[in-house]
DRENLUM-980108 format. One record per residue: residue in three letters; x, y, z of N, C-alpha, C, O in turn. Coordinates in steps of 0.2 Angstrom, whole numbers, plus 5000, padded with zeros to 4 digits. Layout:
<recs>
ALAXYZXYZXYZXYZ ...
</recs>
This chain:
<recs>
UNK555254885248554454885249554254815251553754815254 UNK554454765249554354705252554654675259554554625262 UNK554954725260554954705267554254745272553854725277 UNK554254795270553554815272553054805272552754825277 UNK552754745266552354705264552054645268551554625270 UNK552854615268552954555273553054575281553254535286 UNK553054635282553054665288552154675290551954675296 UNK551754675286551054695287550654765285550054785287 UNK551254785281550854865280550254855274550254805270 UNK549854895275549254875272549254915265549054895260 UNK549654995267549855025260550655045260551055055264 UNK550755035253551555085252551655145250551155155247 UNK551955195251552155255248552855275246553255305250 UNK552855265241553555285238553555355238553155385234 UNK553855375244554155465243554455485238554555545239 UNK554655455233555255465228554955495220555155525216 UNK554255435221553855475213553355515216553255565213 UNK552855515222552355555224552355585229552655575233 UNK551955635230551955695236551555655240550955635240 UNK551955635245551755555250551255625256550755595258 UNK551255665257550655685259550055675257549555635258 UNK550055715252549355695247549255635245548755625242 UNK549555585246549355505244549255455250549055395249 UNK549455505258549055475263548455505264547955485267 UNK548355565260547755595262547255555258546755535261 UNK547555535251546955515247547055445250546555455254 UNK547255385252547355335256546655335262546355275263 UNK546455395267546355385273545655435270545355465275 UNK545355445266544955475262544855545264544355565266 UNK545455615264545655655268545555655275545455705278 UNK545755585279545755615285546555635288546655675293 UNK547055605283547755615284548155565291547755565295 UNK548655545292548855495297548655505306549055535309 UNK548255485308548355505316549155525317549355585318 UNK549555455317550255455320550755435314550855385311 UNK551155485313551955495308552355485312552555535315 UNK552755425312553555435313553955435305553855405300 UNK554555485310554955505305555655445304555855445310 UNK555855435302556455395305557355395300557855375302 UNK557055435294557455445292558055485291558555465288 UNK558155545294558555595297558655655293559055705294 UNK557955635288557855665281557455745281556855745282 UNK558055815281557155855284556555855279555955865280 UNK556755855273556255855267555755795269555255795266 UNK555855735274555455715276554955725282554455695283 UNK555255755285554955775293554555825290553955825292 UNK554455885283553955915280553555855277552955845279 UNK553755815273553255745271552755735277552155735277 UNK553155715282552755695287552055745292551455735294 UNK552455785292551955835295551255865291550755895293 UNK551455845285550955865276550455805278549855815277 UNK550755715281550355675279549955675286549555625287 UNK550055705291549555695299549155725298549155775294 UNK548655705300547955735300547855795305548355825309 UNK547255825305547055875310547355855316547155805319 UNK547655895319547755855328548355805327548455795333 UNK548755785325549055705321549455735328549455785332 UNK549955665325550755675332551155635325551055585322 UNK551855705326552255685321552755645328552855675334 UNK553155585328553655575331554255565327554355535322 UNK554755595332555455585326555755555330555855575336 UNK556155485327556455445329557255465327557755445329 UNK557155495321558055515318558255575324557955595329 UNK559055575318559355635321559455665315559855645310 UNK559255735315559555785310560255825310560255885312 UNK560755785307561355845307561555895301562055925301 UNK561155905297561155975294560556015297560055995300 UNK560956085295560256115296559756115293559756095287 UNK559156125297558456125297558156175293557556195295 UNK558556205287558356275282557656265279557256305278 UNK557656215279557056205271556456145277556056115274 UNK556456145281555856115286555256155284555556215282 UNK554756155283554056185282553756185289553556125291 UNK553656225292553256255298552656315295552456365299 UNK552556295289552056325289551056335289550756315294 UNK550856345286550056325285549956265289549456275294 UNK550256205289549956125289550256115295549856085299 UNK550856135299550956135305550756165310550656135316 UNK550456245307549956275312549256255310548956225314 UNK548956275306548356245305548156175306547556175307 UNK548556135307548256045308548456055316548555995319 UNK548556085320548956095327549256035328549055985332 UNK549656035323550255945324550755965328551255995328 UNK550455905333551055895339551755875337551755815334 UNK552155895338552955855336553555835341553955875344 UNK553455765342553755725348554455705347554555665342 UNK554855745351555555685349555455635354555055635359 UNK555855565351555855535354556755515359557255535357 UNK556755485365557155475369557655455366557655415361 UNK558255475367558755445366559255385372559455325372 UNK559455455375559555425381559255385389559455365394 UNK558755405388558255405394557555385394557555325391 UNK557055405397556355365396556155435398556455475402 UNK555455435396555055495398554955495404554755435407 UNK555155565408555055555415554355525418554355465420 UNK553955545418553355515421553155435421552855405425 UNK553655395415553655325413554255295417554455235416 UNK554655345421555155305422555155265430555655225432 UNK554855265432554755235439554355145438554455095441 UNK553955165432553855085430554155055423554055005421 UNK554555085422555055075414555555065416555955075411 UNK555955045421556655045422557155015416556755005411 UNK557655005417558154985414557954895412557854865407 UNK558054855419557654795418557054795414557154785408 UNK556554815415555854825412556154825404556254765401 UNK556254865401556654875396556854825392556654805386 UNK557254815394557954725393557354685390557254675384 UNK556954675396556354615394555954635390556054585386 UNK555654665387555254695383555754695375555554665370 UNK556154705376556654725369556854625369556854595364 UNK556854605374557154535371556354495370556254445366 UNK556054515373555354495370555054495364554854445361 UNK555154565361555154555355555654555348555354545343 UNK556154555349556854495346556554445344556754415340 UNK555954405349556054325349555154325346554954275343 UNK554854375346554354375342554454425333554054405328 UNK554854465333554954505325555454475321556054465323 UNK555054445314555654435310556154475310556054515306 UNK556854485315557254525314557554495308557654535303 UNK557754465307558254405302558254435293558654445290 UNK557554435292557354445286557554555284557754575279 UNK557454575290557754655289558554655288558754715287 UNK558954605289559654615288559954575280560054525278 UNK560054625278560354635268560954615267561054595262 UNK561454625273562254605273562454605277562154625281 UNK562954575279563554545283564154565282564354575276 UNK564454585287565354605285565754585290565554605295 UNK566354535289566754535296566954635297566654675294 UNK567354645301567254705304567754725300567754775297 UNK568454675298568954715292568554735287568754795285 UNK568254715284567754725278567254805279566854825275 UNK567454825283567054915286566954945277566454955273 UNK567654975277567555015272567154985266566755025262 UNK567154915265566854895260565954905260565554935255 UNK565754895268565054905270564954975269564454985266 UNK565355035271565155085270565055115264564655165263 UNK565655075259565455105253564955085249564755125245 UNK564555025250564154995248563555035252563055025248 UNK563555075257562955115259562955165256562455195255 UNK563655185254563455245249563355265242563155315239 UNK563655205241563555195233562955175231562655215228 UNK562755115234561955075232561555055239561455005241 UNK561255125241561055135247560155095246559855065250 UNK560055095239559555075237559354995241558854975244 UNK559954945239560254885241560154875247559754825248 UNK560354905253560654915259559754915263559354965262 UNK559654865266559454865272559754875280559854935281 UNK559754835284560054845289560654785288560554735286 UNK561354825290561854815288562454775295562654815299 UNK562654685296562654665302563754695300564054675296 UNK563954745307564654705304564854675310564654695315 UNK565254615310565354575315566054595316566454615312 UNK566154585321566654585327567054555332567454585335 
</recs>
């Protein structure tokens, strides 16, 4: 949460002790988030998230989900709040954006902001590349620990 902090976020929400819907709602004085990205890969969170959009909101999901999607909530707050839910690109660029977004465009932009975002301070560990297994288990043992994880090569 202190990276968050010192990133600019104005509130925290531990998903972990509170129904992080209801604590954006009460946050935003019931209006609920315009914009939720997901990024976790969490689907108990993709329901989190769709709980904290407001009427109208746009959920974007930046993860990827490899279990199934059983316990997702598509219910009341999905249809009722008409929340849009955007995947985001993986491989490509939204068609319509791709004629002024090319491949160059891109490069600049991502090295643009490298040179403007503390990236430095979101990395937690270093591993030469032999040292894998150690990094890995270290993500799963004390995930808590683990920020953004460098292994070099």
């Amino acid at each position: 949460m202190n990276l968050a902090t010192k990133g600019g976020a104005d509130f925290i929400v531990d998903f972990t002790k509170k129904d992080p819907g209801q604590k954006i709602y009460e946050l935003t004085k019931d209006r609920g988030a315009d914009v939720v990205f997901e990024v976790s890969g969490n689907v108990k969170a993709l329901s989190d998230a769709i709980r904290a959009a407001a009427y109208n909101g746009k959920v974007t999901v930046l993860s990827f989900y490899q279990d199934p999607a059983a316990s997702l909530k598509l219910g009341n707050e999905y249809h009722h709040k008409r929340i849009k839910l955007q995947c985001s690109q993986i491989l490509g660029i939204h068609p319509p954006l791709s004629n002024t977004w090319g491949m160059e465009r891109r490069r600049e932009a991502a090295l643009e902001l490298v040179n403007i975002l503390d990236i430095e301070s979101l990395i937690s560990h270093r591993f030469d590349f032999e040292q894998a297994p150690e990094a890995f288990q270290l993500i799963d043992k004390k995930p808590e620990e683990c920020n953004a994880i460098i292994l070099k090569y």
